[in-house]
C-alpha positions in Angstrom: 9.6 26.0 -38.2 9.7 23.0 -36.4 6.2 20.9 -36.0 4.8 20.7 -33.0 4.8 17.6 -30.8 2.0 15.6 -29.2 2.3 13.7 -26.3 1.9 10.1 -26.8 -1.6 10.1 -24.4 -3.5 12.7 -26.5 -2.1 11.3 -30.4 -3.4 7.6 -28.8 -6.4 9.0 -27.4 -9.3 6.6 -28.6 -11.6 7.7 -30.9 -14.3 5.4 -31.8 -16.1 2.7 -28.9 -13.4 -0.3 -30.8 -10.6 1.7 -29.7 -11.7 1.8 -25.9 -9.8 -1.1 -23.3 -11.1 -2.6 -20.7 -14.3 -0.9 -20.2 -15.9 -3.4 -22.3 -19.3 -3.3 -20.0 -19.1 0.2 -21.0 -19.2 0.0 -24.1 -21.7 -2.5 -24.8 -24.1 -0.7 -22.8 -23.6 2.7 -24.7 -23.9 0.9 -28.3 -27.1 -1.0 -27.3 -29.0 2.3 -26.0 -27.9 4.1 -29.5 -29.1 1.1 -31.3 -32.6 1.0 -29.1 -33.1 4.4 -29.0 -33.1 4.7 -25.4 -30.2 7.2 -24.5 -31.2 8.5 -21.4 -31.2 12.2 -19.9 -28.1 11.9 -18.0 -25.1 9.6 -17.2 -22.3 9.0 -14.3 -19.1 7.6 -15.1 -17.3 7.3 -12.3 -13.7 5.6 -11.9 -9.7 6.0 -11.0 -8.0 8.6 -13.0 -6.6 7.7 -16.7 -9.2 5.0 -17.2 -10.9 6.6 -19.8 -13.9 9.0 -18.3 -13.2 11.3 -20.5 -12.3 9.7 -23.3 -15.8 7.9 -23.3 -18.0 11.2 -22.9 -15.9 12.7 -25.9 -16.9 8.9 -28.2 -20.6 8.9 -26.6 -20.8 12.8 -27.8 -19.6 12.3 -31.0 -21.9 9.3 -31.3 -24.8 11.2 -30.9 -23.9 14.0 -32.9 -22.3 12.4 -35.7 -23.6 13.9 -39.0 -25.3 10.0 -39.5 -26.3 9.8 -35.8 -27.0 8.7 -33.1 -24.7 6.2 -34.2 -22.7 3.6 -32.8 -19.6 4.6 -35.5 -19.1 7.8 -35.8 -17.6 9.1 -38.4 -14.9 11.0 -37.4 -14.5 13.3 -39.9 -17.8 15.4 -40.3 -17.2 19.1 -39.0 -19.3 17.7 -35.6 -17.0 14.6 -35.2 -13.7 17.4 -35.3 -14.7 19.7 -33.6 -15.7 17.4 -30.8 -12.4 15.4 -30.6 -10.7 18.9 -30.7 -12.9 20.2 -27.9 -14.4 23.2 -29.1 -17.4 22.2 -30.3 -20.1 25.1 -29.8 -22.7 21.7 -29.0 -20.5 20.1 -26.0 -19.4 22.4 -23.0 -16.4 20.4 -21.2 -16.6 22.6 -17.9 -14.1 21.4 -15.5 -16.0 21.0 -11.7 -13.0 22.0 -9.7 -12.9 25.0 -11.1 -16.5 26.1 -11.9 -18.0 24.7 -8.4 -20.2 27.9 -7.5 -24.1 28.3 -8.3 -23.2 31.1 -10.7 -21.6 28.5 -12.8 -24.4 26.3 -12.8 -26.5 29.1 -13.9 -24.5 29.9 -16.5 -24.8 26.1 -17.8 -28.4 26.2 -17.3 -28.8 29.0 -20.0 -26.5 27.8 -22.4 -28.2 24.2 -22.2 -31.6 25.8 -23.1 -30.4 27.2 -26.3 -30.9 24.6 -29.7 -27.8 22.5 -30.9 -26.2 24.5 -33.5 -25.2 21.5 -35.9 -25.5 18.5 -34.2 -28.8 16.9 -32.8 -28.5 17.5 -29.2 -26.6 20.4 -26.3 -24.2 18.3 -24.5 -22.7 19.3 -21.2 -19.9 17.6 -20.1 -18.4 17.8 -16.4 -15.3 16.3 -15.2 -14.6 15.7 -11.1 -18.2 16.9 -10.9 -18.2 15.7 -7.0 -16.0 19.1 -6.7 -19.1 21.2 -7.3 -20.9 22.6 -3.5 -24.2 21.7 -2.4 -25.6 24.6 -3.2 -24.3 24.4 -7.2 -25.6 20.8 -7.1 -29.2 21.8 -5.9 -29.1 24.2 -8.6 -28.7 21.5 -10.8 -31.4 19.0 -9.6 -34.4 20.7 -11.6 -33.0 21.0 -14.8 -31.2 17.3 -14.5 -34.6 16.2 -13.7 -36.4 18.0 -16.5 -33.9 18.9 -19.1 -35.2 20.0 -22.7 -35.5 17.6 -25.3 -32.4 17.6 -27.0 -29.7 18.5 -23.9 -27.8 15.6 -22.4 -25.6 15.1 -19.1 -22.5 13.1 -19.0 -20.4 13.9 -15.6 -17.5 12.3 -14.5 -15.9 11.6 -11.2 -13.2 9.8 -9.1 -15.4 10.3 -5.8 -18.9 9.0 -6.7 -19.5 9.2 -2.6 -19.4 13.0 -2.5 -22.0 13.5 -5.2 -25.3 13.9 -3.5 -27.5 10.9 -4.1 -30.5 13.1 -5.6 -28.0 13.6 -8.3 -26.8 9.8 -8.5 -30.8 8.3 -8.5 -31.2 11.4 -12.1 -28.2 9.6 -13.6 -26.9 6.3 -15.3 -24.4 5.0 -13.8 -21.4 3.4 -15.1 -18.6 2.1 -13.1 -15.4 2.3 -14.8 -12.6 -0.7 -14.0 -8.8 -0.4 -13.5 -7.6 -1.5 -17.0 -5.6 -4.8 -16.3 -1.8 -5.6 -16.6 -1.7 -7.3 -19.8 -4.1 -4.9 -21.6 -2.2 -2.2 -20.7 1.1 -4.1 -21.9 -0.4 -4.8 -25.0 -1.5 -1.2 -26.5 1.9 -0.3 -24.8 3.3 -3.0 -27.6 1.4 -1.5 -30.1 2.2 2.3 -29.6 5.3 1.4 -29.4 5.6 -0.7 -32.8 3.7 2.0 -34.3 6.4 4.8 -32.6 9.4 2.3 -33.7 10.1 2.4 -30.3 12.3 -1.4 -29.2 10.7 -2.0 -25.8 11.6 -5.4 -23.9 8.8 -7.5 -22.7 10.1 -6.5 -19.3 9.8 -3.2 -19.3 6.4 -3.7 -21.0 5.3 -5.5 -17.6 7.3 -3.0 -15.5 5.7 -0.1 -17.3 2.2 -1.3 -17.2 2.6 -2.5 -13.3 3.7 0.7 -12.4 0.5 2.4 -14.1 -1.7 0.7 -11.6 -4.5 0.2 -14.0 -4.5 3.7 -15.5 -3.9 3.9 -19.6 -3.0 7.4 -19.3 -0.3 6.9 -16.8 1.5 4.2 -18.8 1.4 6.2 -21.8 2.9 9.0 -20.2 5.7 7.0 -18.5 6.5 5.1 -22.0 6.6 9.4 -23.2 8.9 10.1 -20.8 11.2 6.5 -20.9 11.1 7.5 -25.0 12.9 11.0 -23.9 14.9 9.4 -21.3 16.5 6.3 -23.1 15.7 7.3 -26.9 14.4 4.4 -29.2 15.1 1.1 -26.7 14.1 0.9 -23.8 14.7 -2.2 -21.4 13.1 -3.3 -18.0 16.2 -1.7 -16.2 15.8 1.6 -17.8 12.1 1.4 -16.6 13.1 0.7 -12.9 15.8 3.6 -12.6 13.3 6.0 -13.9 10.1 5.3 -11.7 12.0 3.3 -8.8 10.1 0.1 -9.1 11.6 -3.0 -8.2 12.2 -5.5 -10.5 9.5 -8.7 -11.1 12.0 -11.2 -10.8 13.2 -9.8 -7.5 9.7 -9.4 -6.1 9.4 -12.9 -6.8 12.2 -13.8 -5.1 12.0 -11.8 -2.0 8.2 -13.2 -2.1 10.3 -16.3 -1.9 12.7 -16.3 0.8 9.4 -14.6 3.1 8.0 -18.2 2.3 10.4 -20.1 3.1 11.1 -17.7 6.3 15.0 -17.3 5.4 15.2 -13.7 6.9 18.7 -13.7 6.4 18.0 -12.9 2.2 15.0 -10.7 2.9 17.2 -8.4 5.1 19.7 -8.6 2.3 17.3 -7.8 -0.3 15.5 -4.8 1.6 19.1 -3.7 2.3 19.8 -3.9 -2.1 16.6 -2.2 -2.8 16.6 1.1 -0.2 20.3 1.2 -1.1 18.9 1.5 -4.9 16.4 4.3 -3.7 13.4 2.3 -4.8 10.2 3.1 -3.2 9.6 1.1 -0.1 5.7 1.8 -0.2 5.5 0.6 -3.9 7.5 -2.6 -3.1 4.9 -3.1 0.3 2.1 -2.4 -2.7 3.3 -4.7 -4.8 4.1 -7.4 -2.3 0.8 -7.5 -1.3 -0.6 -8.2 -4.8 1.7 -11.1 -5.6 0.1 -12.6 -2.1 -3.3 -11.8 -3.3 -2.5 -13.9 -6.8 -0.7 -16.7 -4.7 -3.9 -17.0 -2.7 -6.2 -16.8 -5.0 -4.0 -19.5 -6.7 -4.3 -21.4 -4.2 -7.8 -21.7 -4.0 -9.0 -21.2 -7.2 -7.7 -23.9 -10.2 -5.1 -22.7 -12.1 -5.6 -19.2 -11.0 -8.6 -18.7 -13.1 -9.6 -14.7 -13.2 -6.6 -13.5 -12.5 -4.6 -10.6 -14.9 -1.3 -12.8 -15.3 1.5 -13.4 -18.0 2.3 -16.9 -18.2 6.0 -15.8 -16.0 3.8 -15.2 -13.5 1.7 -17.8 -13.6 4.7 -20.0 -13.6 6.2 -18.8 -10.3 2.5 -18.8 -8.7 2.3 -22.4 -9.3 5.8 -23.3 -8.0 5.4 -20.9 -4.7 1.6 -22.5 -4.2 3.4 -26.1 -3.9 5.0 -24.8 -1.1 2.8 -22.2 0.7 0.0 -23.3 3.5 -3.2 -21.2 2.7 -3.3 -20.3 6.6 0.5 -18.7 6.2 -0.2 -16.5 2.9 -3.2 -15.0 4.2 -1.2 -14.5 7.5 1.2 -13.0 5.3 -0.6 -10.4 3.2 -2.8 -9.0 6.7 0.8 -8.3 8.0 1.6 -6.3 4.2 -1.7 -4.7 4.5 -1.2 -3.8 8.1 2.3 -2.3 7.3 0.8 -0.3 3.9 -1.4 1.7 6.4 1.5 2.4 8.7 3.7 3.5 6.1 1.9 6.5 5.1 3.5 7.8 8.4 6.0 6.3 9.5 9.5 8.2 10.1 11.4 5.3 9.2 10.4 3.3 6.5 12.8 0.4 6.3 12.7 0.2 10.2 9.1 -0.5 9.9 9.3 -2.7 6.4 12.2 -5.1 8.1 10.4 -5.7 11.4 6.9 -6.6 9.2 8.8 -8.8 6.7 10.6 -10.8 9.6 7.2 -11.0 11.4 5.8 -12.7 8.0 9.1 -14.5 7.5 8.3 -16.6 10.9 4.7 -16.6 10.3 5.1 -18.0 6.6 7.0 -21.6 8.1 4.7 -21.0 11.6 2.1 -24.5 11.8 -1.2 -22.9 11.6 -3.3 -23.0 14.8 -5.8 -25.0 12.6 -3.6 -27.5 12.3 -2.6 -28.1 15.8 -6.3 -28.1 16.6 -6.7 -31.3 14.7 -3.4 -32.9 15.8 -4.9 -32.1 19.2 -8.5 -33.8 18.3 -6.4 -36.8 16.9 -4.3 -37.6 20.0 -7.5 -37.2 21.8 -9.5 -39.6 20.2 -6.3 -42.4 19.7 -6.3 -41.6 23.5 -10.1 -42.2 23.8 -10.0 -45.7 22.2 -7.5 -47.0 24.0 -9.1 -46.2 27.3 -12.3 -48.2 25.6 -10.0 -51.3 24.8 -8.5 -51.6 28.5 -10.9 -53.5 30.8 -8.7 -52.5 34.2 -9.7 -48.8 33.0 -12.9 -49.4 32.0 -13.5 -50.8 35.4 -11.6 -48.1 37.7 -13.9 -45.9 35.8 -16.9 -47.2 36.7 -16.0 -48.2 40.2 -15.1 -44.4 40.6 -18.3 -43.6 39.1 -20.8 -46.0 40.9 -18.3 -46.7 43.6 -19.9 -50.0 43.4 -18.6 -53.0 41.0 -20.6 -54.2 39.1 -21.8 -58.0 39.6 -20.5 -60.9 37.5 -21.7 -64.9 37.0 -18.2 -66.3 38.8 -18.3 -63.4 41.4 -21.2 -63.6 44.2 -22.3 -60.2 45.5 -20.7 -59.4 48.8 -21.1 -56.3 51.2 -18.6 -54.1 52.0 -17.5 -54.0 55.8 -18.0 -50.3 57.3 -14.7 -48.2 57.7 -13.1 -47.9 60.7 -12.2 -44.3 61.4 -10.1 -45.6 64.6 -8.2 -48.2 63.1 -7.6 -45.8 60.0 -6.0 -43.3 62.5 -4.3 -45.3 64.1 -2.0 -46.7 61.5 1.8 -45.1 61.6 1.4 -43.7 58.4 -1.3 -41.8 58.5 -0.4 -40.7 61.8 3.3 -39.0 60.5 0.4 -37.6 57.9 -1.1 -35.9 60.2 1.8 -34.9 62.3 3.1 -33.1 59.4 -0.4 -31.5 58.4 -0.2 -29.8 61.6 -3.4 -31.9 62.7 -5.4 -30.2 59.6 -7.0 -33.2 58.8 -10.1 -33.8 61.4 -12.2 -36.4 59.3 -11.8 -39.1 57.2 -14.6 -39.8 55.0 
């Protein structure tokens, strides 16, 4: 009889608070309340899916039922620790919210957490997408939450903290739960695989963990399914046949030609990728996170907090030699404006060609900033040379006085009145008037 198989996301499931990634404010917080004593009545983890919610409740419950807890190392292999990780402990109730969202199912919780632990040291009730429960179930919940018996605990866990009602929040602890980054994700990737004897390029390491978008569940499920797909190697082209993402090296280089506004190559390379069937939405996505790093880049030496390999890094530095920060930001709010148009849009690559040419010509564009100050400089050179020409300097001030002023060499002379009639009676001013139509009346 064959063995059964488990799926590469439940064997690599973490166990103990060392095996957790990049949740490390998590962490630290949970160890120091075991250590001080001071675990509180109820928590809140709230975060995007396959970031470890669950995964942390499971540790934290096993931490505090540990045959030697509270402790921040459990065991693992008292009867408690088992039957916890196997999640049929009689001490911890996993009760999914979606499905148990009426106020009978509260009540039902509310009984069983009255009862005393049957082996470990506390009850421990456990509810995942908890924001799925009604109003009525949650006001249900409020007196007990608030007053639970001495040795029941809370842990919920949800991907909508804004739909849990905030007299539930202000009972609870609450821990916010990070995407995991790129190369964290890349690197237990490495190490399942190693472990699996899976050959995996560095590639399709990157490809894989890109494509998780900050979930370790999802990765390890796509490296599950690449294993059955490609067998024991897997290369960055494998990866981008199976989950239709577009290569790094040609994100960098359409990210490239929209720099340098050659529309002529991103046409071509739009063309090449819808031709390829990859996913126009996850290319916009992507897209607008290499302008995010090439800004930040920008502005921030070397790039310093951002998730990169050093191939990344590399290309950052060479496109950020070339990019005006006006132009990349100009960029990604056309990308962001597209993503949003996307979700409905009948015709994807109509709409993705039209916003990469806009961002093409925006990209080489001089920023309006910058004609401002040519503007300001041509007025001031204009400004000092109007100071250094006396003839000017004295138009202006007979126009403005209509007097000039007096000098030493000059004596002061009056002005004769005008004479209107000998003024109108000139030739010239005569055809004037003739061809005015006798408009003019008065000359001041």
């Amino acid at each position: 009889m064959a063995s059964s198989y488990t799926v590469i996301a439940r064997k690599w499931r973490p166990q103990t608070f060392d095996d957790v990634v990049g949740q490390d404010h998590v962490v630290q917080t949970l160890r120091n309340a075991i250590r001080s004593h001071r675990i509180a009545q109820a928590y809140l983890f709230v975060g995007p899916r396959g970031t470890g919610k669950t995964t942390l409740a499971r540790i934290f419950a096993k931490a505090l039922n540990c045959v030697n807890g509270p402790t921040e190392t459990p065991c693992g292999i008292c009867d408690a620790c088992k039957e916890i990780a196997a999640g049929n402990s009689l001490d911890v109730m996993e009760i999914d919210g979606a499905s148990n969202n009426k106020v009978e199912d509260v009540h039902a919780i509310r009984e069983n957490i009255y009862y005393a632990p049957s082996r470990g040291k506390y009850r421990i009730c456990y509810i995942d997408e908890v924001h799925m429960l009604s109003a009525a179930a949650f006001n249900a919940l409020l007196k007990t939450l608030e007053e639970p018996p001495e040795h029941a605990k809370f842990i919920f866990a949800t991907t909508e903290a804004e739909k849990i009602l905030p007299t539930i929040i202000s009972r609870c602890q609450r821990f916010d739960l990070r995407r995991i980054s790129v190369p964290l994700i890349a690197e237990r990737l490495k190490m399942i695989a190693k472990d699996e004897k899976i050959k995996i390029s560095d590639d399709a390491l990157l490809a894989v963990a890109r494509g998780a978008d900050g979930g370790m569940r999802d990765a390890q499920s796509a490296l599950d399914q690449l294993i059955a797909f490609t067998g024991n190697k897997i290369d960055e082209s494998d990866v981008l046949n199976v989950f239709g993402l577009v290569a790094r090296s040609t994100l960098e280089n359409l990210a490239g030609a929209i720099l340098q506004g050659d529309i002529a190559s991103v046409l071509k390379s739009v063309d090449e990728l819808d031709k390829n069937g990859k996913d126009l939405r996850r290319l916009t996505f992507e897209l607008i996170e290499h302008f995010r790093n090439l800004l930040v880049f920008i502005h921030v030496k070397n790039g310093a907090g951002i998730d990169l390999t050093d191939a990344q890094r590399a290309t950052l530095e060479a496109q950020s030699t070339i990019a005006k920060p006006a132009n990349v930001l100009h960029v990604t709010e056309i990308l962001i404006e597209l993503d949003n148009r996307l979700k409905t849009a009948l015709s994807r690559r109509t709409l993705l060609e039209t916003a990469l040419v806009r961002a093409a010509r925006g990209s080489t564009a001089t920023p309006l900033e910058d004609i401002l100050k040519q503007i300001n400089v041509l007025k001031n050179e204009q400004g000092r040379a109007t100071a250094s020409s006396p003839s000017r300097t004295n138009e202006k001030r007979l126009g403005e006085d209509a007097v000039a002023p007096p000098t030493p060499s000059t004596p002061i002379v009056a002005e004769p009145p005008i004479d209107r009639n000998a003024i109108l009676s000139k030739p010239s001013v005569k055809n004037a008037l003739d061809i005015l139509g006798g408009q003019i009346t008065d000359i001041q």
